[in-house]
C-alpha positions in Angstrom: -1.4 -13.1 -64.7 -1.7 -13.0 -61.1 1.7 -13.6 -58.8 1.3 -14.2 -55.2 4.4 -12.5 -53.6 2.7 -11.2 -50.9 2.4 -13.2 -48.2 4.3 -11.0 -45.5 1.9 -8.3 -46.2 -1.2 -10.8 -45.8 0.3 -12.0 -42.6 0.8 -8.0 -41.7 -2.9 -7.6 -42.6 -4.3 -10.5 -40.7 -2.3 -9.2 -37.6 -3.8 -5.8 -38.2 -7.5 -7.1 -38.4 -6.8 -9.0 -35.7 -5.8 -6.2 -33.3 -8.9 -3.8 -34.8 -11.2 -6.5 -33.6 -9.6 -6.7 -30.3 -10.0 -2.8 -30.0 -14.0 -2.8 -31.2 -14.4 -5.9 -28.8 -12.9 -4.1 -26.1 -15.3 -0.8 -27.1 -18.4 -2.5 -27.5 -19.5 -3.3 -23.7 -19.4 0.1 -22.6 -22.5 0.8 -20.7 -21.6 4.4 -19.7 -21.9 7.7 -21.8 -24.6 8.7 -23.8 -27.0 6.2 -25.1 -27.6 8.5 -28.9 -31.0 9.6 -27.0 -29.7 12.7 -25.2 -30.4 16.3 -26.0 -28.8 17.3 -28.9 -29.4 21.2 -28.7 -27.8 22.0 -32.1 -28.5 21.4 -35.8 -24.9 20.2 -36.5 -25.3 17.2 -33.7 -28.4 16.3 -35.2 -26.9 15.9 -38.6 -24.0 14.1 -36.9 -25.8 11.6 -35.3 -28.0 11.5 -38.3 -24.9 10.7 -40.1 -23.9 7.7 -37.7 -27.2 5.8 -38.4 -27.0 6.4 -42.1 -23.3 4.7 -41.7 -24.3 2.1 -39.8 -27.6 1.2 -42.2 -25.7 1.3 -45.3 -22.6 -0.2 -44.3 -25.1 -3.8 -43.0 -26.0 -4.5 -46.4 -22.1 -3.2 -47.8 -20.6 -5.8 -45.3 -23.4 -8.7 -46.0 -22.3 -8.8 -49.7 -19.3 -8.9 -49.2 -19.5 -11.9 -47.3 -21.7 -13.2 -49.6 -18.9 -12.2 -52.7 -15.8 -14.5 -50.2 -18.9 -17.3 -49.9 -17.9 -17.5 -53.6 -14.5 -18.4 -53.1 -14.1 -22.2 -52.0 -14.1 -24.4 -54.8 -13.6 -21.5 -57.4 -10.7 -19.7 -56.4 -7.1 -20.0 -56.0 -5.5 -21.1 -52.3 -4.2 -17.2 -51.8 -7.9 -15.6 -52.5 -9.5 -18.3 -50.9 -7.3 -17.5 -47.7 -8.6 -13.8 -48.5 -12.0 -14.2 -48.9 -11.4 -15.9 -44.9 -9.9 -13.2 -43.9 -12.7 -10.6 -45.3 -15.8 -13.0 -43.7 -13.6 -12.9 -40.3 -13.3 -8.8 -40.1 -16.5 -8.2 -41.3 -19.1 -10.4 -39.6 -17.8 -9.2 -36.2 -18.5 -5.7 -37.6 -21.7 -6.8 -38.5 -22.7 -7.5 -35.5 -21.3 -4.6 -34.1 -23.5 -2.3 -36.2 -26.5 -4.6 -35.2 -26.0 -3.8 -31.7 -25.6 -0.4 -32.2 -28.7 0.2 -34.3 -30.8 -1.7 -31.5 -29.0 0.4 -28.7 -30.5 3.2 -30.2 -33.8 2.5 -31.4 -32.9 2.1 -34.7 -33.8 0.1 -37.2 -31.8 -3.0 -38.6 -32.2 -3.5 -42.3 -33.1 -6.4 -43.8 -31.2 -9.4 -44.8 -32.3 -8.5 -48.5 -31.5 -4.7 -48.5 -28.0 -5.0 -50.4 -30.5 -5.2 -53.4 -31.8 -1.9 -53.3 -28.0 -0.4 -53.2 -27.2 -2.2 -56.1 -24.2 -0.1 -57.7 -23.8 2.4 -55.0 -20.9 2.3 -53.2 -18.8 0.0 -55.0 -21.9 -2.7 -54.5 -21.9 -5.3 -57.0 -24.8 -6.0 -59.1 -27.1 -9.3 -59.1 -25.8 -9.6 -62.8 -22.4 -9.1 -61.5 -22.5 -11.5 -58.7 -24.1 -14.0 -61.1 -21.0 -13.4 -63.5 -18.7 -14.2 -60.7 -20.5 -17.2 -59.4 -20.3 -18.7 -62.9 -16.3 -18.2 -63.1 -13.6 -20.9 -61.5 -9.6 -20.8 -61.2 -8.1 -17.9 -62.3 -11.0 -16.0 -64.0 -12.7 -16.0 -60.6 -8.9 -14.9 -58.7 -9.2 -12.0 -60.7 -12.5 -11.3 -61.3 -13.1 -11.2 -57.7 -10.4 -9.5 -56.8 -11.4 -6.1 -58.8 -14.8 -6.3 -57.6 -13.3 -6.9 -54.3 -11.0 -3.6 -54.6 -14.1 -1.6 -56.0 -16.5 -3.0 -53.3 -13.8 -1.8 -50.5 -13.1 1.2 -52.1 -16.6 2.3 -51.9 -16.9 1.1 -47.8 -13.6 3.6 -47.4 -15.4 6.3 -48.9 -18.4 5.9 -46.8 -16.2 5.4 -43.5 -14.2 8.8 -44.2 -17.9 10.3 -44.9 -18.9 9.9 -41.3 -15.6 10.2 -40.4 -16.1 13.5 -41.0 -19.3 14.2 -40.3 -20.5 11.8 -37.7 -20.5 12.4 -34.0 -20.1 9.0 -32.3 -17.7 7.6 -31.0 -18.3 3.9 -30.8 -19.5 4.2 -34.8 -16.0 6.8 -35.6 -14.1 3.9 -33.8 -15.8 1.1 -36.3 -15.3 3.7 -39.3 -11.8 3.9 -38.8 -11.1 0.1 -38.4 -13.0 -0.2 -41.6 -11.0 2.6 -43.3 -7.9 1.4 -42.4 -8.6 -2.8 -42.7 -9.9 -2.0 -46.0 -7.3 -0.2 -47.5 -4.9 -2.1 -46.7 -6.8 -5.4 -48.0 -7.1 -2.9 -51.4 -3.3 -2.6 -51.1 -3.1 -6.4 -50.8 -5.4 -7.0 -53.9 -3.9 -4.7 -55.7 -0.7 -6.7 -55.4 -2.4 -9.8 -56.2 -3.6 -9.0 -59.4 0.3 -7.5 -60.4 
């Protein structure tokens, strides 16, 4: 069964979204610096950088299912994961966005609306079959349901975020991995407790 007892760590998380997406706003005008065109003279930068675009590509489609997954919510679930499925669309299509800019800024490309389909179960991505399962669920099958795909589908977005964490050489897209990294886990955190 799922208790709710956790809504000073929700409020905690909402606050913490909240100030990522201030920081990112704040980052995201920045005209000065490099533009990703400059000469990268060494092998290692041009992995990095490869490595930011590969982040940013994959984590479109990562993000646009998950809003897709807290579309779900109203009318099937519960009042807390209702309020949590806001909370994830309200991070996450700002990041979106974020990521689009980027990608044109450097002459990259943008995928397509569709392209969550060709990650399928990478990543903690949920499967059409999946998706379908949870669309067909309401009440408290659907809290819970959701809220273990939801853990998995974060889990997999951490892993990705401390992948260019590491390897990446951005700034601007190790500033958006972080906030991701650190939102994320803590909504994990949060879910976790939800389905106690």
């Amino acid at each position: 069964m799922i208790t709710y007892t956790v809504r000073r760590r929700a409020a905690a998380l909402i606050t913490t979204v909240a100030l990522g997406l201030g920081v990112s706003a704040c980052g995201s005008g920045d005209d000065g610096g490099s533009d990703g065109h400059g000469g990268h003279g060494s092998s290692t930068s041009s992995e990095g950088a490869s490595a930011d675009v590969t982040f940013v590509q994959e984590m479109i489609p990562h993000h646009r299912q998950a809003l897709e997954m807290a579309s779900l919510a109203p009318g099937r679930a519960g009042p807390e994961v209702t309020a949590l499925a806001a909370r994830i669309s309200a991070a996450q299509d700002p990041e979106i966005a974020t990521m689009t800019r980027w990608l044109k800024e450097h002459g990259e490309k943008v995928p397509s609306d569709d392209a969550h389909s060709e990650h399928s179960d990478a990543d903690g991505m949920m499967s059409p079959e999946d998706l379908e399962h949870l669309e067909s669920l309401q009440g408290e099958a659907f809290d819970e349901e959701f809220l273990r795909q939801m853990a998995t589908h974060h889990e997999g977005a951490i892993m990705m975020a401390e992948d260019v964490l590491a390897r990446g050489t951005d700034p601007e897209v190790a500033a958006l991995a972080q906030q991701v990294s650190d939102g994320q886990r803590a909504e994990v955190d949060l879910m976790q407790d939800m389905l106690e």
